[in-house]
C-alpha positions as CSV (number, residue, x, y, z in Angstrom):
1,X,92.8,54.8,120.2
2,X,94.0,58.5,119.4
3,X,92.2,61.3,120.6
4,X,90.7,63.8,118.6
5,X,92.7,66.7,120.1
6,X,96.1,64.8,119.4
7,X,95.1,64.3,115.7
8,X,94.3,68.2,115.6
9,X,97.6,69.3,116.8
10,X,99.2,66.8,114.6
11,X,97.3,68.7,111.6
12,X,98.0,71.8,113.2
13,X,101.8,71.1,113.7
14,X,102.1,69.7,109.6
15,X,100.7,73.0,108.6
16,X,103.0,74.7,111.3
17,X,105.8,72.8,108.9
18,X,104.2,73.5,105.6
19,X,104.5,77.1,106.5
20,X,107.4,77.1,107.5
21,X,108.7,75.7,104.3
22,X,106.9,77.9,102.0
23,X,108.9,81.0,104.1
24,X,111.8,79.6,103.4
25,X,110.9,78.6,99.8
26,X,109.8,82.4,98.9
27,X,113.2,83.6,100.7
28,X,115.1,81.8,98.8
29,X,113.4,82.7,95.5
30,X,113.2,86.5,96.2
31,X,117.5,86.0,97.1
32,X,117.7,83.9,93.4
33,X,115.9,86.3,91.5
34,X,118.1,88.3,89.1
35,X,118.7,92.2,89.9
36,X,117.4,94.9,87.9
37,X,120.0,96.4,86.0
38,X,120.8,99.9,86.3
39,X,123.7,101.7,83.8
40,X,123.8,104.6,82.0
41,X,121.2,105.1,79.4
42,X,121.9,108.5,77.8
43,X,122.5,106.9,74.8
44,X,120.2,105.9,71.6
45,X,118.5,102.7,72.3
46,X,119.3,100.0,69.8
47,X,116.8,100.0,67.0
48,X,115.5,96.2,67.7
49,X,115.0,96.6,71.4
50,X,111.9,97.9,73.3
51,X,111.0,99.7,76.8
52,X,109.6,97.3,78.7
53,X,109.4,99.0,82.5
54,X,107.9,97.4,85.4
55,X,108.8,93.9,84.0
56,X,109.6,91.4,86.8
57,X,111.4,88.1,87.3
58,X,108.7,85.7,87.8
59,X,111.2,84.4,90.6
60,X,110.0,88.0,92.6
61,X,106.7,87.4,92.0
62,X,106.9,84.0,93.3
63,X,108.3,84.3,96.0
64,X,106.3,87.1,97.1
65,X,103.6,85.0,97.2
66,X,105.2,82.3,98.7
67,X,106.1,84.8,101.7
68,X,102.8,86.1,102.0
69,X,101.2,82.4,102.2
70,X,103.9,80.6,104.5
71,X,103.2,83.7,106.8
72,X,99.6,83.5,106.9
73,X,99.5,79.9,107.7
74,X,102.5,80.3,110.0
75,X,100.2,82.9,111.8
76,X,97.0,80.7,112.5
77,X,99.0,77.5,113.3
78,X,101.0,79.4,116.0
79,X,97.2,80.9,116.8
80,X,95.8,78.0,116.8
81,X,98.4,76.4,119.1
82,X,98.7,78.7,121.5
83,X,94.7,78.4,122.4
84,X,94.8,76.5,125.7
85,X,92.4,73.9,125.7
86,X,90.3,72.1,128.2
């Protein structure tokens, strides 16, 4: 029969993983995300385009999130497998 501890650092461990993964996921969608361009732009604007600033890839705003989530759970599981217990 498996112990309850054992199943709870398997869990732990998955989500150590999981973590992991979604790091890796957001990097690579922040590194895949077009760059802004930047040129000259003294120049009349064509009539049938619009100023649009601030405007954002969603593959940026992705994988910010992804970041931010895969190092939150990173975070506990490492915290939560490094509590020695007795």
């Amino acid at each position: 029969m498996v112990s309850a501890a054992l199943l709870a650092r398997a869990r732990t461990l998955r989500a150590l993983l999981a973590g992991i993964a979604l790091l890796v996921a957001g990097v690579v969608l922040l590194l895949a995300a077009p760059n802004p361009s930047f040129g000259y732009f003294a120049y009349a604007p064509l009539s049938d385009t619009t100023f649009l600033p601030n405007v954002h890839p969603w593959q940026e705003r992705t994988g910010q999130v992804l970041v931010l989530v895969g190092a939150v759970v990173v975070a506990f599981a490492l915290g939560r497998l490094s509590v020695r217990r007795r």
